[in-house]
Backbone bond lengths (Angstrom), bond angles and torsions (degrees), N, CA, C in turn:
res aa  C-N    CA-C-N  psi(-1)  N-CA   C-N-CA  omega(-1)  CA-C   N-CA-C  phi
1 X - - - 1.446 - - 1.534 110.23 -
2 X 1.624 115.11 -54.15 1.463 109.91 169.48 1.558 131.99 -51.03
3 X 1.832 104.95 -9.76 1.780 98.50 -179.49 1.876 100.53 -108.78
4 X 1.567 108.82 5.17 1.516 128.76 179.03 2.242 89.81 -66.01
5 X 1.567 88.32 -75.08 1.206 105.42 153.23 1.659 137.74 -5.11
6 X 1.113 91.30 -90.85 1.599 115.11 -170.29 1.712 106.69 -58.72
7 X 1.466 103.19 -40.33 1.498 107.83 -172.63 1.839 114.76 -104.78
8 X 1.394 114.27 9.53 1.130 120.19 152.55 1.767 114.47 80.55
9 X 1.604 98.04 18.43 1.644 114.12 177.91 1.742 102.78 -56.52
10 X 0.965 100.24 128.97 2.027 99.11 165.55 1.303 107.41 47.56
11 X 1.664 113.70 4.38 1.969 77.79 -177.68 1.639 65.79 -157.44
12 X 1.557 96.81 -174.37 1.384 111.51 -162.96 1.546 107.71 -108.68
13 X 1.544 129.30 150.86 1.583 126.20 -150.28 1.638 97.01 -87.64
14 X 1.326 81.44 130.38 1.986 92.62 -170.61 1.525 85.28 -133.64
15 X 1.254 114.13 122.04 1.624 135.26 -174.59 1.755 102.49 -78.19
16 X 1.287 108.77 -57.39 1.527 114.87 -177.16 1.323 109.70 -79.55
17 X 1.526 144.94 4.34 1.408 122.02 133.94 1.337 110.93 -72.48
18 X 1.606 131.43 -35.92 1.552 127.78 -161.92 1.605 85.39 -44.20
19 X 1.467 113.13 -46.34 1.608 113.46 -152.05 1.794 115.74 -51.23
20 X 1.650 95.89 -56.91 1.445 135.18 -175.20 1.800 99.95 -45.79
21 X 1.646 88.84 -49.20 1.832 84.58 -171.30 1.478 96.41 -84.73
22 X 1.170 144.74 -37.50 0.995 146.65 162.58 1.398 122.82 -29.08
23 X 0.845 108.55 -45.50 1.995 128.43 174.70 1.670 98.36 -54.39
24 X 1.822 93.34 -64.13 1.363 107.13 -153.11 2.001 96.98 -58.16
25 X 1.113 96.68 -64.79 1.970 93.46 -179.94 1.214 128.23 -21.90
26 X 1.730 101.93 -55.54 1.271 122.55 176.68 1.549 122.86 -46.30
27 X 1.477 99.12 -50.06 2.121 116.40 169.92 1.447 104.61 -64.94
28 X 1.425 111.84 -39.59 1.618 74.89 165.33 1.981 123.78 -145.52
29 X 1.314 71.88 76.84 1.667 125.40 156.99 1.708 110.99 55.40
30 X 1.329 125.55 54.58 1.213 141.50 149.29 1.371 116.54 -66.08
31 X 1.397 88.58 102.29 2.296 81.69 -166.42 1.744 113.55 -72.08
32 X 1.095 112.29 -5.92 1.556 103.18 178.99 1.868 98.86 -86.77
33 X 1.083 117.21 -33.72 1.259 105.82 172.16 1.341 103.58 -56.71
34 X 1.535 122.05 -79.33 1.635 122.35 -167.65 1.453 115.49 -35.31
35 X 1.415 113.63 -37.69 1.118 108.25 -176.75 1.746 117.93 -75.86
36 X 1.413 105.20 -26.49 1.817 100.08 156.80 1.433 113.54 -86.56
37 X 1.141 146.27 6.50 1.145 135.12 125.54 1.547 129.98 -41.26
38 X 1.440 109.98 -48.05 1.393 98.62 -168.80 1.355 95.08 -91.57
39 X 1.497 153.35 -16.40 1.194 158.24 -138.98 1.971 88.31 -100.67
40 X 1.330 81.73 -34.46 2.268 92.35 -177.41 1.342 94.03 -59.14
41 X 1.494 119.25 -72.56 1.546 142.62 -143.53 2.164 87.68 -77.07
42 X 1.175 121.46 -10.35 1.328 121.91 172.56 1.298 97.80 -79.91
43 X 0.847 120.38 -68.48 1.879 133.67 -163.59 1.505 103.51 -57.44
44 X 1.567 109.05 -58.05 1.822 111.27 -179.43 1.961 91.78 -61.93
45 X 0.997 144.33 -44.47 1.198 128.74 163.21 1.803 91.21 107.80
46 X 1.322 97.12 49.30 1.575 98.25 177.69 1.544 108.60 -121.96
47 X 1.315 128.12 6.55 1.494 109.11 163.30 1.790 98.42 -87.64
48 X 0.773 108.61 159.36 1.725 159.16 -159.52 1.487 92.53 -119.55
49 X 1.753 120.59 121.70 1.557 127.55 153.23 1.748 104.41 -67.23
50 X 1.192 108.99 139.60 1.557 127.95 177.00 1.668 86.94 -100.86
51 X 1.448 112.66 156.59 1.248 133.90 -171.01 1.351 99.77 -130.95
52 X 1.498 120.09 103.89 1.688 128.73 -178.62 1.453 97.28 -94.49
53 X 0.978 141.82 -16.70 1.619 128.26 178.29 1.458 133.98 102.46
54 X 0.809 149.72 -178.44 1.778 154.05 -161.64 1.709 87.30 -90.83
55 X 1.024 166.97 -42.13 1.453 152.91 -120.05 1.641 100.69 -107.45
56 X 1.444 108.59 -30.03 1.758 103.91 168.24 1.279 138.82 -69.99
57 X 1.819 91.50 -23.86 1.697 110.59 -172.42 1.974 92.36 -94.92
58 X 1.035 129.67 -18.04 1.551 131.93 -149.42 1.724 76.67 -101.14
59 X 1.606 126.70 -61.27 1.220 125.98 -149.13 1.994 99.64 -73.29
60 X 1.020 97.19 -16.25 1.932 114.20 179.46 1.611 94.35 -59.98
61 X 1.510 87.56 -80.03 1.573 95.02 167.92 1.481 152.79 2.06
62 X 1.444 95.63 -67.74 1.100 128.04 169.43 1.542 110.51 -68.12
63 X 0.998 127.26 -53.45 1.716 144.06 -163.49 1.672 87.73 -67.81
64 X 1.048 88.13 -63.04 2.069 86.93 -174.53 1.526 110.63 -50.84
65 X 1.472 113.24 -41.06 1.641 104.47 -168.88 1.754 107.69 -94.37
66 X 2.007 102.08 6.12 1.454 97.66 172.42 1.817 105.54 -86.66
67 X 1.524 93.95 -32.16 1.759 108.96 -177.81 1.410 101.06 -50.87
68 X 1.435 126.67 -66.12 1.304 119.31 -156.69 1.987 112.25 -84.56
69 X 1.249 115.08 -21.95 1.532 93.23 143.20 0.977 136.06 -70.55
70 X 1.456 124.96 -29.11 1.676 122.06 171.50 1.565 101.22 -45.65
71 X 1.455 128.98 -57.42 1.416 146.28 -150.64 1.585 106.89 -71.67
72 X 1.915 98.36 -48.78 1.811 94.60 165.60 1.104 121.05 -68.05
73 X 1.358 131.40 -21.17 1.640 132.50 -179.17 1.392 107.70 -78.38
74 X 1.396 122.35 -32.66 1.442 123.60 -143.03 2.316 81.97 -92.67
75 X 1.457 100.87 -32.72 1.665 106.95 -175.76 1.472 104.76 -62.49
76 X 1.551 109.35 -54.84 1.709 120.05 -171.82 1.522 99.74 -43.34
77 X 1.793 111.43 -64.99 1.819 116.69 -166.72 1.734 101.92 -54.94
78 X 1.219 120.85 -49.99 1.128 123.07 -175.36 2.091 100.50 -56.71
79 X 1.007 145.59 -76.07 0.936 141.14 162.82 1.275 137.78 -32.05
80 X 1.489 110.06 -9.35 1.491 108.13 166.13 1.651 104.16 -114.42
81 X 1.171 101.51 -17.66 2.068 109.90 158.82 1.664 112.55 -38.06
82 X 1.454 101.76 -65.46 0.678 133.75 -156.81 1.830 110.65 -70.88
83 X 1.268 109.94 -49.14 2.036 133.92 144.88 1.508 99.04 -25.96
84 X 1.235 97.95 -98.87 1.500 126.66 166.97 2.187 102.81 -5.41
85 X 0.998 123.29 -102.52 1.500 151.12 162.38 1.916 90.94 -16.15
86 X 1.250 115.99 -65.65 1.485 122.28 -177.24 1.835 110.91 -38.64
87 X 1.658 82.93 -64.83 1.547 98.41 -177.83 1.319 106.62 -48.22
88 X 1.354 117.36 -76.93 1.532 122.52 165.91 1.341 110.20 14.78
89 X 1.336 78.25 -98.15 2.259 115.68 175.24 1.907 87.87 -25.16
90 X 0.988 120.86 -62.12 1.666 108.80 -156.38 1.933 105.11 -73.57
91 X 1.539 93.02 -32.53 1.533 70.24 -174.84 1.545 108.97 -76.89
92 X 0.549 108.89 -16.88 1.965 89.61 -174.26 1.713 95.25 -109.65
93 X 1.088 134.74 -1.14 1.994 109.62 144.08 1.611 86.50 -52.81
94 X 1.375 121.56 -75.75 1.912 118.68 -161.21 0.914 101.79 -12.33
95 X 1.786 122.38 -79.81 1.562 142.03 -128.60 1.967 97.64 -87.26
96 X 1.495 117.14 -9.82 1.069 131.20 175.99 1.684 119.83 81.87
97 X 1.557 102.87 11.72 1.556 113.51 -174.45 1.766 105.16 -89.19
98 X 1.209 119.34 20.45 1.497 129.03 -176.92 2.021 95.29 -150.14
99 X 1.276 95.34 126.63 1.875 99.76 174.46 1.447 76.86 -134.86
């Protein structure tokens, strides 16, 4: 009804219903409305930053410096696999049990 409204289909462009129906969509939960709701309340410059705290940036943290030891450990085993398997390979071409 608010884009009936807004774009002036069959009836004539009335700004303060776009709003009214606009409201109404939004409450119950038409996301292109909500999302010009908050895109409004961006521009009028009325949301307010919320402050979530040290535990998102600390728990980040952590994840990153768990990622990149997993990644150096997982390189080291792979690289001495890999040593390991090489050596192998050479001793027995030597002993002649590998052609």
């Amino acid at each position: 009804m608010a884009l009936v409204y807004e774009h002036g289909h069959l009836l004539r462009r009335d700004f303060a219903s776009v709003q009214i129906w606009m409201s109404k969509s939004a409450e119950q939960g038409y996301v292109p409305a909500q999302l010009g709701m908050v895109a409004e309340l961006l521009y009028l410059n009325k949301l307010s930053s919320v402050y979530h705290g040290e535990t998102g940036v600390r728990m980040l943290r952590e994840l990153a410096r768990s990622y990149l030891t997993i990644v150096k450990d997982l390189t080291r085993v792979m690289c001495r696999l890999k040593a390991m398997y090489r050596s192998l390979g050479d001793s027995l071409c030597r002993t002649g049990r590998l052609r």
